[in-house]
C-alpha positions in Angstrom: 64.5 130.1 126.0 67.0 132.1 127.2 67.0 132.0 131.0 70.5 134.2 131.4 70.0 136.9 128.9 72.1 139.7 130.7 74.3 137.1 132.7 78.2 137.8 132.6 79.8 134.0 133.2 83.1 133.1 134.0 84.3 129.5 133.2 88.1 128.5 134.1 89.3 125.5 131.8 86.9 126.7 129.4 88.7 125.7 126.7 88.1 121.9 126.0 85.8 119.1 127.9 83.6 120.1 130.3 84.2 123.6 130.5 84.1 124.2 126.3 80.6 122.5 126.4 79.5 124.1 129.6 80.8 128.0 127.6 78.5 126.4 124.9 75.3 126.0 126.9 75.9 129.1 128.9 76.3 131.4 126.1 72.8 129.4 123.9 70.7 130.8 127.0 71.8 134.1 126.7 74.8 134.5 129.0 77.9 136.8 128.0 81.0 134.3 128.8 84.1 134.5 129.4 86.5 131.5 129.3 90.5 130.9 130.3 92.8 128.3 130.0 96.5 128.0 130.6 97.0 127.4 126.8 96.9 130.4 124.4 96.2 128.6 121.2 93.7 126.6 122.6 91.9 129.5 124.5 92.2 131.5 121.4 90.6 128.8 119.2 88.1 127.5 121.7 87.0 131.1 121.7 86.7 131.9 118.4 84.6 128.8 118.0 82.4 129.9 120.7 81.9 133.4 120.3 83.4 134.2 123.2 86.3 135.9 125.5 88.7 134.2 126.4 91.4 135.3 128.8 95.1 133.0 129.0 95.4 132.7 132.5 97.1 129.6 134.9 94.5 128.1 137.7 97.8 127.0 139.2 99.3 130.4 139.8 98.1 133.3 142.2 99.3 135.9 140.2 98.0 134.5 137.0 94.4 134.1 139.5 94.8 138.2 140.1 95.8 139.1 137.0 92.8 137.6 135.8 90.2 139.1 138.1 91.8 142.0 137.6 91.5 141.7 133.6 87.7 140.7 134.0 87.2 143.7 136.4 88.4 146.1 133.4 85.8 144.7 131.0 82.8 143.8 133.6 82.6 145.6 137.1 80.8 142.7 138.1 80.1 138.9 137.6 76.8 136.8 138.0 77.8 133.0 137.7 81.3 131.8 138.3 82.2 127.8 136.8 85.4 126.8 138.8 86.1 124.0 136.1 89.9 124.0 135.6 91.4 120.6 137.0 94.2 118.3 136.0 94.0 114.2 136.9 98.1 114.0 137.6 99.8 110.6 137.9 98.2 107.5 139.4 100.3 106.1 142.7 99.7 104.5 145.9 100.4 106.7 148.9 103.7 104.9 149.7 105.0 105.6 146.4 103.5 109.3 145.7 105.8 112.0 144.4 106.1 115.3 146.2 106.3 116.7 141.9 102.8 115.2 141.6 101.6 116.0 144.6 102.2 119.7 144.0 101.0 119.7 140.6 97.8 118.2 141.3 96.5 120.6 144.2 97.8 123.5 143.3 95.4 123.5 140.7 92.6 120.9 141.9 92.7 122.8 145.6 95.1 125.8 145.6 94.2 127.0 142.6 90.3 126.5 142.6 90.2 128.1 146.5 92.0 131.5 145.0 89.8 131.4 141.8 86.8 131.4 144.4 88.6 133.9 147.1 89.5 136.6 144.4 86.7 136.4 142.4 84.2 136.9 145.6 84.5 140.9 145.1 83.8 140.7 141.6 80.3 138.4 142.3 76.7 140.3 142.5 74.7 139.3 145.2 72.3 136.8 144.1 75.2 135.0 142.0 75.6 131.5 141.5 79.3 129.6 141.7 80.0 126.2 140.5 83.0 123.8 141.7 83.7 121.3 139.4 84.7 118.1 141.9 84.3 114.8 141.2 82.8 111.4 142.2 86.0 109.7 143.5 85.6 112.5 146.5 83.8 110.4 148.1 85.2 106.9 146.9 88.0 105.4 147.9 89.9 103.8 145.3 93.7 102.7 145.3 95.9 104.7 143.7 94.1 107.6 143.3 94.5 109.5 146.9 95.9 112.6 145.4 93.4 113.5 143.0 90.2 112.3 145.3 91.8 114.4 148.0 92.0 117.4 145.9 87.8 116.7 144.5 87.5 116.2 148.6 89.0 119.4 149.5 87.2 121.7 146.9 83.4 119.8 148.2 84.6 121.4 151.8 85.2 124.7 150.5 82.0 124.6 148.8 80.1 124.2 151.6 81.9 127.0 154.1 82.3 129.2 151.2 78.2 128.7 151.2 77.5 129.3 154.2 79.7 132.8 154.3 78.1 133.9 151.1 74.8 133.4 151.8 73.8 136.6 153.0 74.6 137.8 150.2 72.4 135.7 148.4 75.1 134.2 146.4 74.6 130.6 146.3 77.7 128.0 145.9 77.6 124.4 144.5 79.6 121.6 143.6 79.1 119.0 140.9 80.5 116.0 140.7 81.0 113.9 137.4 81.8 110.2 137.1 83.3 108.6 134.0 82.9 111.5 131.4 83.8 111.5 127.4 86.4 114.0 127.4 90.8 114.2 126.5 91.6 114.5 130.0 91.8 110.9 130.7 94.0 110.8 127.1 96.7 113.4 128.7 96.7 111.1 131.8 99.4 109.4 129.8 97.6 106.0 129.0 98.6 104.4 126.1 95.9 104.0 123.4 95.5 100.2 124.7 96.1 101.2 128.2 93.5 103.6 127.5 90.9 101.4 125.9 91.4 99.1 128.8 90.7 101.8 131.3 87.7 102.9 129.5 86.2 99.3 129.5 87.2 99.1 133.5 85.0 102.4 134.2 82.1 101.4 132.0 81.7 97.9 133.5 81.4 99.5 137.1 78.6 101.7 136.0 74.9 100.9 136.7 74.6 102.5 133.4 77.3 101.1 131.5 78.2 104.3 129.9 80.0 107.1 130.2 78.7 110.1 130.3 79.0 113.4 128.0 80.5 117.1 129.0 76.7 118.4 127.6 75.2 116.5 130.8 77.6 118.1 132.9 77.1 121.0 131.4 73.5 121.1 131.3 73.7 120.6 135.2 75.9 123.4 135.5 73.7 126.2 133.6 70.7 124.8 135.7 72.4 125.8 138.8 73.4 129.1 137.2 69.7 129.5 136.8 66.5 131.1 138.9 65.5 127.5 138.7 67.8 126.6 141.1 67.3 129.7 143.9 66.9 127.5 146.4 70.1 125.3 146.3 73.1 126.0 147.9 76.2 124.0 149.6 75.3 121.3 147.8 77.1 118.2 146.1 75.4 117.0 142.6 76.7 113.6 141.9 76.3 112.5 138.0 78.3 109.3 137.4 75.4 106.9 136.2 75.1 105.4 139.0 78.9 104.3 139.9 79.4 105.7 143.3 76.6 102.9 144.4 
């Protein structure tokens, strides 16, 4: 069934994890997508794969955020679903030892970046459209060594919510979801080292109810359903999928 037949979708970080199988799904029920990333090899290839657009564009820079509106403008006057997925982890510190570098790095694309996806793409969005945040569990945790990257997720579930309320009369509804542990390379560019990595992964698993990590199709899956009529009646809300962790 294809529940989107006639959708345009735009998916930041659309070309690996998450927002490659979230593309995937969105185009299999009928949507037109478009996808960006800040690589142009990997945008290129993720889109060829795909059958989609993809556009080279930087979440971390404004002009890069216009530039891309403006491109997607040019080709569609007009959006219906909008995947703010784009999102780097950083460096792991303590607050007493975090880096102004990594600091920066982390929420200009996390929060900065994600807010001016949102704000410049709101012209562009047909009443009745659906947005999607990607955030994350540890937004509402509060482990050590991770305050910069949960504040970022923390910031963005906020934004959410306002940018819900100010949208609603145009019927454009605006949701976040929140993963847990999910199978994808972004913990492997976190710098681990293949045994540091291993260890991690076993550390996550054993903390969830579950005890397993989950797949970028679940995540995915969510994400189309709140693209969806199925989901009309949903808005500044927080959908947490981490098997059970956050308990």
């Amino acid at each position: 069934m294809k529940d989107l037949k006639g959708k345009v979708a735009v998916v930041t970080g659309g070309n690996s994890g998450i927002g490659y199988a979230t593309a995937k799904e969105l185009k299999e029920q009928g949507a037109e997508v478009i996808i960006t990333g800040r690589r142009k090899e990997a945008v290129e290839a993720a889109a060829a794969e795909l059958g989609v657009t993809g556009i080279v564009a930087d979440q971390g820079s404004l002009p890069a955020i216009e530039k891309l509106v403006a491109d997607v403008k040019v080709a569609h006057s007009s959006i219906d679903i909008l995947f703010v997925n784009a999102g780097v982890v950083g460096s792991s510190s303590s607050v007493e030892n975090a880096t102004e570098e990594n600091f920066d790095y982390v929420l200009d694309i996390n929060f900065k970046g994600a807010y001016f996806t949102l704000s410049r793409f709101i012209p562009l969005l047909k009443d009745g459209a659906s947005v999607v945040m990607l955030s994350s569990n540890t937004a509402s945790m509060n482990g050590a060594n991770n305050s910069i990257y949960s504040s970022s997720k923390a910031a963005l579930n906020a934004i959410t919510k306002i940018a819900a309320v100010e949208l609603a009369p145009r019927h454009i509804r605006v949701n976040a979801v929140s993963p847990g542990p999910i199978e994808t390379d972004i913990l492997s560019k976190a710098g681990y080292t293949e045994e540091g990595l291993k260890a991690v992964k076993s550390w996550i698993i054993d903390r969830v109810p579950l005890h397993h990590m989950g797949k970028a199709e679940d995540v995915a899956r969510m994400v189309t359903h709140l693209c969806s009529d199925a989901s009309s009646f949903i808005t500044g809300s927080e959908f947490i999928m981490d098997g059970g962790m956050r308990l």
